[in-house]
Jmol script that loads the backbone (N, CA, C; Angstrom):
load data "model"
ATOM      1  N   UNK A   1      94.273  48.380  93.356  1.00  0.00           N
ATOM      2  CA  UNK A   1      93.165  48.968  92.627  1.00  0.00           C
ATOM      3  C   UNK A   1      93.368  48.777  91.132  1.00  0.00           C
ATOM      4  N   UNK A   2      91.968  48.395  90.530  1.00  0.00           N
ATOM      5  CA  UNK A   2      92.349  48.682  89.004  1.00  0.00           C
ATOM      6  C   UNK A   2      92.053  49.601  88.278  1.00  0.00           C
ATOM      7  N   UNK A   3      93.357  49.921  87.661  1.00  0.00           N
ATOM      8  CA  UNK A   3      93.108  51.154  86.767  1.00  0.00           C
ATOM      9  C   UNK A   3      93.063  51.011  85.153  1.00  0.00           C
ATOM     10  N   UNK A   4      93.191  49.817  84.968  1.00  0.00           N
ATOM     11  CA  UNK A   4      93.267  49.988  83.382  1.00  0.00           C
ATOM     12  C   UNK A   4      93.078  48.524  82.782  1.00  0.00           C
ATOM     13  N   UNK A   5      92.068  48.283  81.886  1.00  0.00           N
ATOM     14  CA  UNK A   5      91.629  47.174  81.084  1.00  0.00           C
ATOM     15  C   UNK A   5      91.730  46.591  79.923  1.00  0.00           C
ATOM     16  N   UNK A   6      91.110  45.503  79.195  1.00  0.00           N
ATOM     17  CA  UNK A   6      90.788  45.241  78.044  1.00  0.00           C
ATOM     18  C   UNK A   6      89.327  44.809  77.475  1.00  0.00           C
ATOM     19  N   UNK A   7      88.797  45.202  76.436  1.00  0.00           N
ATOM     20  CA  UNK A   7      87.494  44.788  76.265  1.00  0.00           C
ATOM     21  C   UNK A   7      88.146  44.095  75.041  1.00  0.00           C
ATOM     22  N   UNK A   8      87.355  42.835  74.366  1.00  0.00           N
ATOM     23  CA  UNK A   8      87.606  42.085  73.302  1.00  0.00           C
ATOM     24  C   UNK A   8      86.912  41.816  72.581  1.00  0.00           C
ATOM     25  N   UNK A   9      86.094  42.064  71.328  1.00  0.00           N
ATOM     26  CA  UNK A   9      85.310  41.704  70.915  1.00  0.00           C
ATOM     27  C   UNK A   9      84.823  40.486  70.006  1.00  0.00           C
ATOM     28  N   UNK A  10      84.783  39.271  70.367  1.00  0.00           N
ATOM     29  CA  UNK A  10      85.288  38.148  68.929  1.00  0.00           C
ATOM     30  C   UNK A  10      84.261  37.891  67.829  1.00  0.00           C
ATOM     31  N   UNK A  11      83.984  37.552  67.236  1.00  0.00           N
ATOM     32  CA  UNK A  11      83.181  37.309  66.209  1.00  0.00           C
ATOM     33  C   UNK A  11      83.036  35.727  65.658  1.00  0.00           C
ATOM     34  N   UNK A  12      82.754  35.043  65.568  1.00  0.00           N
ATOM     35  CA  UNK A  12      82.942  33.561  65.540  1.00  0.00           C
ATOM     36  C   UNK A  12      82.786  33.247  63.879  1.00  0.00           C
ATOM     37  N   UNK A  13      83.048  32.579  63.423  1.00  0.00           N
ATOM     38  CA  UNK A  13      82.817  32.077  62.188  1.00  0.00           C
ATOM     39  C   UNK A  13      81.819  30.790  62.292  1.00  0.00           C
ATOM     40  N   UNK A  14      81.010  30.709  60.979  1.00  0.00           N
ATOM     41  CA  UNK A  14      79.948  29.809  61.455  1.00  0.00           C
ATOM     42  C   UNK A  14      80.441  28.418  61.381  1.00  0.00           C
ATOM     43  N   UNK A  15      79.522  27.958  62.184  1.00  0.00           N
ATOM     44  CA  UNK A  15      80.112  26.316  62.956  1.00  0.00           C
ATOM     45  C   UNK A  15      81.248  26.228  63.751  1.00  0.00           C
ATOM     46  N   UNK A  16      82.006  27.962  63.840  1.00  0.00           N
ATOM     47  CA  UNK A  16      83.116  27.187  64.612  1.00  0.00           C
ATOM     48  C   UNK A  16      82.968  28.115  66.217  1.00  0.00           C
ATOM     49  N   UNK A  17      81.606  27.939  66.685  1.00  0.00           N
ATOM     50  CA  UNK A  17      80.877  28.675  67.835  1.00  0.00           C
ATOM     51  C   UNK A  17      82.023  28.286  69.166  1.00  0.00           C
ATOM     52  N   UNK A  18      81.693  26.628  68.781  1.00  0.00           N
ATOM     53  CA  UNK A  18      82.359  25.454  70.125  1.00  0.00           C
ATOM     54  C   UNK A  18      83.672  25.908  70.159  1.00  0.00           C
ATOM     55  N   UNK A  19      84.395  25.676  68.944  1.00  0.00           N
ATOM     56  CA  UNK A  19      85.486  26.066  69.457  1.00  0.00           C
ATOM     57  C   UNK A  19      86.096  27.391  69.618  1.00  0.00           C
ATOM     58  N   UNK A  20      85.421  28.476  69.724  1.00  0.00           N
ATOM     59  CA  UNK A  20      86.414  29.772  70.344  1.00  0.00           C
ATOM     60  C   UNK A  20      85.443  29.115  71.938  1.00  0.00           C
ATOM     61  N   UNK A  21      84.242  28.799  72.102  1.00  0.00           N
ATOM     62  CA  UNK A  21      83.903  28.739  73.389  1.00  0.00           C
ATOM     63  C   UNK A  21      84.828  27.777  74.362  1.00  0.00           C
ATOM     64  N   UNK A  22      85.585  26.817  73.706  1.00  0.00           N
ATOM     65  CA  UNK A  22      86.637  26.008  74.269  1.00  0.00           C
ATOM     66  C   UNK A  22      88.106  26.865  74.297  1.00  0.00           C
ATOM     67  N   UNK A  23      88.449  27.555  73.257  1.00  0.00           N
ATOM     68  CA  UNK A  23      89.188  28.281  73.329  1.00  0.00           C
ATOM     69  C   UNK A  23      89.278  29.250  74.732  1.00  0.00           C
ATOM     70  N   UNK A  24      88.105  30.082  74.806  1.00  0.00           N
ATOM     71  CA  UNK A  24      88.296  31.159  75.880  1.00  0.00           C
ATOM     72  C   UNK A  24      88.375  30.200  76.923  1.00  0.00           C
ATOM     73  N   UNK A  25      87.918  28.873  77.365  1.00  0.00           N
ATOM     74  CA  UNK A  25      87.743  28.183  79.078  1.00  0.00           C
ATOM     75  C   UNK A  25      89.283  28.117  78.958  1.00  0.00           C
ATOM     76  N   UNK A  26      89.851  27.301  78.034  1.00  0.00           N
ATOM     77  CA  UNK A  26      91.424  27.128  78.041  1.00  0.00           C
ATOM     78  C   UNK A  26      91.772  28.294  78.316  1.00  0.00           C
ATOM     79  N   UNK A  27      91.413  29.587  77.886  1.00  0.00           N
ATOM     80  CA  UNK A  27      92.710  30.628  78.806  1.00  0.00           C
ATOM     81  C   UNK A  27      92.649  31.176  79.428  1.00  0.00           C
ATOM     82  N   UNK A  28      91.374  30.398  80.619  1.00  0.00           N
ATOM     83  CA  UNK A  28      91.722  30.918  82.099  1.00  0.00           C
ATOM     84  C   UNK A  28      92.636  30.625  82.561  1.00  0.00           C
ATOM     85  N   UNK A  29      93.379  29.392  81.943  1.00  0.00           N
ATOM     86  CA  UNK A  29      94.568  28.657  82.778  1.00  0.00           C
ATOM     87  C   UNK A  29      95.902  29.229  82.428  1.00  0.00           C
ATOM     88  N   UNK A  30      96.161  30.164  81.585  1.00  0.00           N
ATOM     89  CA  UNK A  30      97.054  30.438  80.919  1.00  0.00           C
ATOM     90  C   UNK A  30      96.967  32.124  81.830  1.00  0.00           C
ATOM     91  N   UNK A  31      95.710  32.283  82.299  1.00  0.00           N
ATOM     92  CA  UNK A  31      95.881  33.861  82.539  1.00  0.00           C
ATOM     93  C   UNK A  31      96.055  33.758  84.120  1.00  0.00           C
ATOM     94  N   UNK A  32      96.039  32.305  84.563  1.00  0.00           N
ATOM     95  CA  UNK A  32      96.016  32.004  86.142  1.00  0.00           C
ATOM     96  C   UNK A  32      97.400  32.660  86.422  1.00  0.00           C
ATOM     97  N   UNK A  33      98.520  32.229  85.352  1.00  0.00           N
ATOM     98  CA  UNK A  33     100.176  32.708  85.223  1.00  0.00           C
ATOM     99  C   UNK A  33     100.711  33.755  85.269  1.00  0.00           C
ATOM    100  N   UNK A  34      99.708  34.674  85.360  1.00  0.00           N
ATOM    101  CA  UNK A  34     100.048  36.458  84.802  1.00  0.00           C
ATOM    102  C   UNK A  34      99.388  37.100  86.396  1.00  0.00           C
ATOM    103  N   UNK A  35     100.352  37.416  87.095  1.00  0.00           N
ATOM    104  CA  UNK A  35      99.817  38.233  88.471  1.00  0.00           C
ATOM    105  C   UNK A  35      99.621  39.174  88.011  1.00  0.00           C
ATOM    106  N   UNK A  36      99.589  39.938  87.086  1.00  0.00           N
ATOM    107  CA  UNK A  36      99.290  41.685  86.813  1.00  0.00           C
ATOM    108  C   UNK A  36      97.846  41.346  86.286  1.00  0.00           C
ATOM    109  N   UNK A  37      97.168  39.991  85.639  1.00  0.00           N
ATOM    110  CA  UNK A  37      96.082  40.176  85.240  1.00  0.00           C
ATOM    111  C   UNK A  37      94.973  39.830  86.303  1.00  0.00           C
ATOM    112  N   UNK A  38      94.925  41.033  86.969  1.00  0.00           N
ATOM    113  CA  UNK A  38      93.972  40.801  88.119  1.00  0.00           C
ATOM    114  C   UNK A  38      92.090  40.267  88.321  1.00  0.00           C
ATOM    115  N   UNK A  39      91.899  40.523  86.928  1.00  0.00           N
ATOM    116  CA  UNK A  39      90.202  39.732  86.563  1.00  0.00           C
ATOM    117  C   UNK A  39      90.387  39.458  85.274  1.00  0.00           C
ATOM    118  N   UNK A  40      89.227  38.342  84.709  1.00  0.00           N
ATOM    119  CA  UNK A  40      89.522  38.101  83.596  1.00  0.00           C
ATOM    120  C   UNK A  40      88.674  37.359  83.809  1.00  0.00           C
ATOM    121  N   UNK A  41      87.467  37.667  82.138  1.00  0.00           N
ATOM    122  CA  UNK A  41      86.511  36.991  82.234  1.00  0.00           C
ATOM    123  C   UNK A  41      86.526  36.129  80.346  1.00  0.00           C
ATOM    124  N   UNK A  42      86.057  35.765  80.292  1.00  0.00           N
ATOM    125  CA  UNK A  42      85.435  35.212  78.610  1.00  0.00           C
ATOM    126  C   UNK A  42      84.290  35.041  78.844  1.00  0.00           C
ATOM    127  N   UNK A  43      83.688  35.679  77.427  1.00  0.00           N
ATOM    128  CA  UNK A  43      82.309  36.207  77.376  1.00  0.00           C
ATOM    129  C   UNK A  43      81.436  35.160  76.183  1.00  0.00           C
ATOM    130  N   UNK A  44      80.038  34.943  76.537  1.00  0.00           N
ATOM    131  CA  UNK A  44      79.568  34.624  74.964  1.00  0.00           C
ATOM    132  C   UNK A  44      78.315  35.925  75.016  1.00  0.00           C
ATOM    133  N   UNK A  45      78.294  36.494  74.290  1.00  0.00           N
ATOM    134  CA  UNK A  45      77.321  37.789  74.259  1.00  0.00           C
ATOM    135  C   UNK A  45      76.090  37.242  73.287  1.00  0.00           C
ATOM    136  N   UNK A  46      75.840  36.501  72.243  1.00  0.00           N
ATOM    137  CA  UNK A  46      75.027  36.332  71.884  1.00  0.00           C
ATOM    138  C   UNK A  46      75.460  34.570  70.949  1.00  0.00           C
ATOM    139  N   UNK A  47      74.827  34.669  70.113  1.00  0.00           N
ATOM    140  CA  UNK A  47      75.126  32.961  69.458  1.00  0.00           C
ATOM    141  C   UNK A  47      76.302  32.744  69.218  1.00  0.00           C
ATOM    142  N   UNK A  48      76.906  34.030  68.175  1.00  0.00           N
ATOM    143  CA  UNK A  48      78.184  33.940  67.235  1.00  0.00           C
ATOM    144  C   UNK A  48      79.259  35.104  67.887  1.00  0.00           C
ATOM    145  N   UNK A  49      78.780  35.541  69.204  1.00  0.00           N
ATOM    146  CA  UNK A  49      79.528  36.951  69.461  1.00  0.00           C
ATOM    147  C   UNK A  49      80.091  36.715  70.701  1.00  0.00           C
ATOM    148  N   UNK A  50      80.964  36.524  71.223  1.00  0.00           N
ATOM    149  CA  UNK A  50      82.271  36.053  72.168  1.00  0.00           C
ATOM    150  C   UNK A  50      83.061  37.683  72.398  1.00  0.00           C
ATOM    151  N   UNK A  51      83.369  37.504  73.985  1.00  0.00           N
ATOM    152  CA  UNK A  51      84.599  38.542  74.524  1.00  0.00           C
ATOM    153  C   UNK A  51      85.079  37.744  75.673  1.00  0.00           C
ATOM    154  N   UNK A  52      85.831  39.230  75.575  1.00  0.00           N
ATOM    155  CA  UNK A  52      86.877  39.236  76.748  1.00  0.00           C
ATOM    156  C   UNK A  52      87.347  40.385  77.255  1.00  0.00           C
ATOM    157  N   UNK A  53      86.939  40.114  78.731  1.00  0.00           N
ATOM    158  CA  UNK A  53      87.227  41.571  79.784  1.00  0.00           C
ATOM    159  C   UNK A  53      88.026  41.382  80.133  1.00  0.00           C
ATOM    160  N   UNK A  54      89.308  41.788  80.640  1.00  0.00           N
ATOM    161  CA  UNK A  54      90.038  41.669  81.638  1.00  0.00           C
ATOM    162  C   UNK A  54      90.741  43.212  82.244  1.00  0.00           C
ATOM    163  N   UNK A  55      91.367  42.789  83.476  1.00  0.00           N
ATOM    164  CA  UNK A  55      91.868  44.033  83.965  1.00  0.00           C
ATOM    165  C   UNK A  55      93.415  44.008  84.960  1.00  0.00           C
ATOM    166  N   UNK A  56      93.915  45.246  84.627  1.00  0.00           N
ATOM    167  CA  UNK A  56      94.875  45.211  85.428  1.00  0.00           C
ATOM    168  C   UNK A  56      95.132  46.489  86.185  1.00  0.00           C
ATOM    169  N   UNK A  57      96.020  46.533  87.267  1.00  0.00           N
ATOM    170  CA  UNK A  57      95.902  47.578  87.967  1.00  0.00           C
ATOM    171  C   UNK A  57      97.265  48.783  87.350  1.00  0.00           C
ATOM    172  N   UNK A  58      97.446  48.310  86.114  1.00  0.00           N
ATOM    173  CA  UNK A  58      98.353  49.586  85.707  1.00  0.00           C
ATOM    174  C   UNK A  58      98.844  49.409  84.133  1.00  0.00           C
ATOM    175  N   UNK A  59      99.221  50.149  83.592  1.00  0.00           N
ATOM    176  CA  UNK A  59      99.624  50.006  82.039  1.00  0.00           C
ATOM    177  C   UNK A  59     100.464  48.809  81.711  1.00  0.00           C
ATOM    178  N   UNK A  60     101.215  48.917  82.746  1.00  0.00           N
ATOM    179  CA  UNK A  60     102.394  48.099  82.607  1.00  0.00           C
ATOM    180  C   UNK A  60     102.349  46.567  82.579  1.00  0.00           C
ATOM    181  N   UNK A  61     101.510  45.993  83.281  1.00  0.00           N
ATOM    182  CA  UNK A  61     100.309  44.886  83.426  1.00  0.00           C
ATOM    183  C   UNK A  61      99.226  44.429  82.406  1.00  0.00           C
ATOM    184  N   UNK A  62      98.978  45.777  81.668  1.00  0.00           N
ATOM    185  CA  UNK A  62      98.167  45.534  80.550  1.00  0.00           C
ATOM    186  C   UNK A  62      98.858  45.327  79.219  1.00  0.00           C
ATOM    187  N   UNK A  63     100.005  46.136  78.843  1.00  0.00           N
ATOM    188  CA  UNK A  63     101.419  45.644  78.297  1.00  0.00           C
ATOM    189  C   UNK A  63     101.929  43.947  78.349  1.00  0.00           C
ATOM    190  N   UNK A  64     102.016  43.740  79.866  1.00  0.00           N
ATOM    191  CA  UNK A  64     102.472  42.438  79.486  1.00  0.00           C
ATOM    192  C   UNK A  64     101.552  41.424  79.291  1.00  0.00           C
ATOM    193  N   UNK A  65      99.994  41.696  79.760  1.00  0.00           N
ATOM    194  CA  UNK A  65      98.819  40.494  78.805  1.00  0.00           C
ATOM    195  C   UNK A  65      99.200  40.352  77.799  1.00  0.00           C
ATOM    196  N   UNK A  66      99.183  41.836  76.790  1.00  0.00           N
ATOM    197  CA  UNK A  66      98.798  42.092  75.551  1.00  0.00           C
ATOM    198  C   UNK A  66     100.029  41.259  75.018  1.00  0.00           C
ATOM    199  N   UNK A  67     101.281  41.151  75.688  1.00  0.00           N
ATOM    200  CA  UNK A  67     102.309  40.119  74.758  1.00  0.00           C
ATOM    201  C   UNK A  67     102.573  38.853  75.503  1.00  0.00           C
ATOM    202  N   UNK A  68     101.569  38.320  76.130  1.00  0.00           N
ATOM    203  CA  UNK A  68     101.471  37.335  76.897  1.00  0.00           C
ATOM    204  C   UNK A  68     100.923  35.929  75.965  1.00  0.00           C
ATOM    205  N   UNK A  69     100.757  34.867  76.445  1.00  0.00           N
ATOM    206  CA  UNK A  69     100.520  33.582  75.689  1.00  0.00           C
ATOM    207  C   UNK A  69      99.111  33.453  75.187  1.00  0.00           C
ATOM    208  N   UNK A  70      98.105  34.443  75.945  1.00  0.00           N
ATOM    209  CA  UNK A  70      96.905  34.286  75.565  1.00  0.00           C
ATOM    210  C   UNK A  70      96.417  35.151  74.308  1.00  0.00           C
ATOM    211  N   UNK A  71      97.438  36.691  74.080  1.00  0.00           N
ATOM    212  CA  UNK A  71      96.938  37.497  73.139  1.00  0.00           C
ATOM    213  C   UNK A  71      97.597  36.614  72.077  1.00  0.00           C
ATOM    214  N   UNK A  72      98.588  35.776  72.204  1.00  0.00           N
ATOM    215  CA  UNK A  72      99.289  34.892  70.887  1.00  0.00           C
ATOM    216  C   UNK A  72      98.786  33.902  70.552  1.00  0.00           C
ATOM    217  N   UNK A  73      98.151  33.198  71.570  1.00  0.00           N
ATOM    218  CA  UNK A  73      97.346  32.369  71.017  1.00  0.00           C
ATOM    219  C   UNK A  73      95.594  33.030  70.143  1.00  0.00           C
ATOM    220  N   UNK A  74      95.106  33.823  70.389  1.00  0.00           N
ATOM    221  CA  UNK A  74      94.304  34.879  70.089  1.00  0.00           C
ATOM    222  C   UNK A  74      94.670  34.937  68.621  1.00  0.00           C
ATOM    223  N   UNK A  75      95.818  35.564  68.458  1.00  0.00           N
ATOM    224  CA  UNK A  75      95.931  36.096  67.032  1.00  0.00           C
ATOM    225  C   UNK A  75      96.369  35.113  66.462  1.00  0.00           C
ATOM    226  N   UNK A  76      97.126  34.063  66.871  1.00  0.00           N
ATOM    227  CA  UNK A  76      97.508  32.475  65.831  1.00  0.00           C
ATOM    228  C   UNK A  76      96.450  31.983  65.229  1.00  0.00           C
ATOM    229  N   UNK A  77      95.213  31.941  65.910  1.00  0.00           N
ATOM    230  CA  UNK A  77      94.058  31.355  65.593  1.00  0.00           C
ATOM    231  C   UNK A  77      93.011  32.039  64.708  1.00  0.00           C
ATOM    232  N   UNK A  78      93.128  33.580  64.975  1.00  0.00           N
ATOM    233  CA  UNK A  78      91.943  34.263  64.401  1.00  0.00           C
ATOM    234  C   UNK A  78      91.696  34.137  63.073  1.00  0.00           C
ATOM    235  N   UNK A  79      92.901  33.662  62.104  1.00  0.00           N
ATOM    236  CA  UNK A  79      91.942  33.530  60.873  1.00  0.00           C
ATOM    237  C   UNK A  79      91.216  32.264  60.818  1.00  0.00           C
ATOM    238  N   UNK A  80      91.556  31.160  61.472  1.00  0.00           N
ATOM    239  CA  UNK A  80      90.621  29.865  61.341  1.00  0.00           C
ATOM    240  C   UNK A  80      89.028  30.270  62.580  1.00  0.00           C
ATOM    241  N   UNK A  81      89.072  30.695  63.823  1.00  0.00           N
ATOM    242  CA  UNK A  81      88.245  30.904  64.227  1.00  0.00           C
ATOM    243  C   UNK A  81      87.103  32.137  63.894  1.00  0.00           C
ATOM    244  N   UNK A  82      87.849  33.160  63.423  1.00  0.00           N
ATOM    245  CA  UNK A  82      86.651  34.606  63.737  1.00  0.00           C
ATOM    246  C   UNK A  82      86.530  34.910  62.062  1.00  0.00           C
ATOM    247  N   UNK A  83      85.421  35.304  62.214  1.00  0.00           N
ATOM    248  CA  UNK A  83      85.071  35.503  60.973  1.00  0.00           C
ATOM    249  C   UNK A  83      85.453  37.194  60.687  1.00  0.00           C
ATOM    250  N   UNK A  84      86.102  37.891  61.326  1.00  0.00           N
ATOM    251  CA  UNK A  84      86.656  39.605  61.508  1.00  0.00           C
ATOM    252  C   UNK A  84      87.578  39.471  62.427  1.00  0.00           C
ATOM    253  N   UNK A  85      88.898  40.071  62.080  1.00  0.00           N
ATOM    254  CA  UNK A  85      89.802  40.491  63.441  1.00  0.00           C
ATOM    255  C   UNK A  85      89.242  40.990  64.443  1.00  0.00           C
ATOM    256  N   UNK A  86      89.760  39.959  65.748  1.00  0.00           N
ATOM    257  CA  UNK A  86      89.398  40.213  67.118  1.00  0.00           C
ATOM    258  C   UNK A  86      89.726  41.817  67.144  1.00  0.00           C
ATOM    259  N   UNK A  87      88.092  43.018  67.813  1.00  0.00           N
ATOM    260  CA  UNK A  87      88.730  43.835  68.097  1.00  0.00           C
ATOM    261  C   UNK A  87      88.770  44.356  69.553  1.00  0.00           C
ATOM    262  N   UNK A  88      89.904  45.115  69.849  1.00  0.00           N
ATOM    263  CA  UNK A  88      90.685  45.182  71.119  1.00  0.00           C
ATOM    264  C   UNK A  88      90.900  46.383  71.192  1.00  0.00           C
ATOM    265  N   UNK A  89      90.012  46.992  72.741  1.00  0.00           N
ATOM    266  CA  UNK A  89      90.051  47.888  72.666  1.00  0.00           C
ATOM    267  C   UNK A  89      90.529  48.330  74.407  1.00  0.00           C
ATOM    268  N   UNK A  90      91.498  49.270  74.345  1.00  0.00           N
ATOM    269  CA  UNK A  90      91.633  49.629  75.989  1.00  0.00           C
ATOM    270  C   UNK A  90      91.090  51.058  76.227  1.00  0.00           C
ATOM    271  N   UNK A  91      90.495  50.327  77.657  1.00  0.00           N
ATOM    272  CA  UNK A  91      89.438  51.395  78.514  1.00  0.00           C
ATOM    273  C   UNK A  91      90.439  51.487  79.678  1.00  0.00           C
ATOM    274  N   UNK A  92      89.340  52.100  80.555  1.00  0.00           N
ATOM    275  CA  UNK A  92      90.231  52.777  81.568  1.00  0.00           C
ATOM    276  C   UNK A  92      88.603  52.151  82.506  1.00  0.00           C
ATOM    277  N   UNK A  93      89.515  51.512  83.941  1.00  0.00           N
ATOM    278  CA  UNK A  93      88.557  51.440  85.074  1.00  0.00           C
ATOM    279  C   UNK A  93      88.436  52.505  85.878  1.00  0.00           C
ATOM    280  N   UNK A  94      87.142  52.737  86.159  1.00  0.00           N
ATOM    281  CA  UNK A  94      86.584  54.219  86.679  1.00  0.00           C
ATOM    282  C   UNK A  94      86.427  53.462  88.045  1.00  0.00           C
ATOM    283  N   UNK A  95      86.011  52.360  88.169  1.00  0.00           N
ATOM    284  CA  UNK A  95      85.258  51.703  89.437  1.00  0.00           C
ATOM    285  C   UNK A  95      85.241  50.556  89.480  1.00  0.00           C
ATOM    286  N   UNK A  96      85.855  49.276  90.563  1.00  0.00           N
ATOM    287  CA  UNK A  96      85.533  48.161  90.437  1.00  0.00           C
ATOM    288  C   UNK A  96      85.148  47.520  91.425  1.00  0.00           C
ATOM    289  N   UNK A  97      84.858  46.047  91.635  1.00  0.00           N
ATOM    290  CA  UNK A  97      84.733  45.696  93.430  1.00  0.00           C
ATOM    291  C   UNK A  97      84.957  43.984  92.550  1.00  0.00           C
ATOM    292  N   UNK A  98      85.992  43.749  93.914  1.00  0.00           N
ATOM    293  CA  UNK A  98      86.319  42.154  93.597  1.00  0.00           C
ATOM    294  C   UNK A  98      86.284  41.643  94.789  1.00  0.00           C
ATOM    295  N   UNK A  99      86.212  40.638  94.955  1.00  0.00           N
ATOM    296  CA  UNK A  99      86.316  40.021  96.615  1.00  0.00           C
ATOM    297  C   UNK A  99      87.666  40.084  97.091  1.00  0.00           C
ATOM    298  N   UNK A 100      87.532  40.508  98.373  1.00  0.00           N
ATOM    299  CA  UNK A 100      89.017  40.753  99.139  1.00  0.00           C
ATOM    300  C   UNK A 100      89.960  39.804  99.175  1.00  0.00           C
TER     301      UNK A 100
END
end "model"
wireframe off; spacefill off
backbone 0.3
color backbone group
């Protein structure tokens, strides 16, 4: 079951839309590596506005994303990609449904 998440909010800097949108496909492959990260999505919410959901089923799981290859690659990049620090915020899953 999951109990505990991440919401991400990115902000893009102009012209550089393509690449956080290449950025997030690249770290599905990087989050394929992490068994505690049990969903994980990358988002484009509007032209310039990019996230990222993901979830795990315990703190401890959400701990090791957060110092995992994808939050480092995240913050290596953010001053050339986002025009505002990525913000990152943890929620708590009330309810989820994934395929068995």
């Amino acid at each position: 079951m999951l109990k505990t998440a991440l919401y991400v909010r990115l902000e893009a800097k102009p012209g550089k839309e393509d690449e956080v949108e290449a950025f997030l496909k690249a770290g599905l492959h990087i989050v394929m590596e992490e068994p505690a990260t049990v969903a994980w999505f990358g988002l484009r919410l509007g032209p310039t506005t990019f996230g990222i959901f993901d979830a795990f089923p315990d703190e401890a799981g959400r701990q090791a994303h957060l110092s995992g290859k994808v939050a480092a690659a995240l913050m290596a990049q953010a001053d050339e990609l986002f025009s505002e620090p990525p913000s990152i915020e943890k929620v708590d899953v009330l309810a989820s449904k994934l395929p068995a």
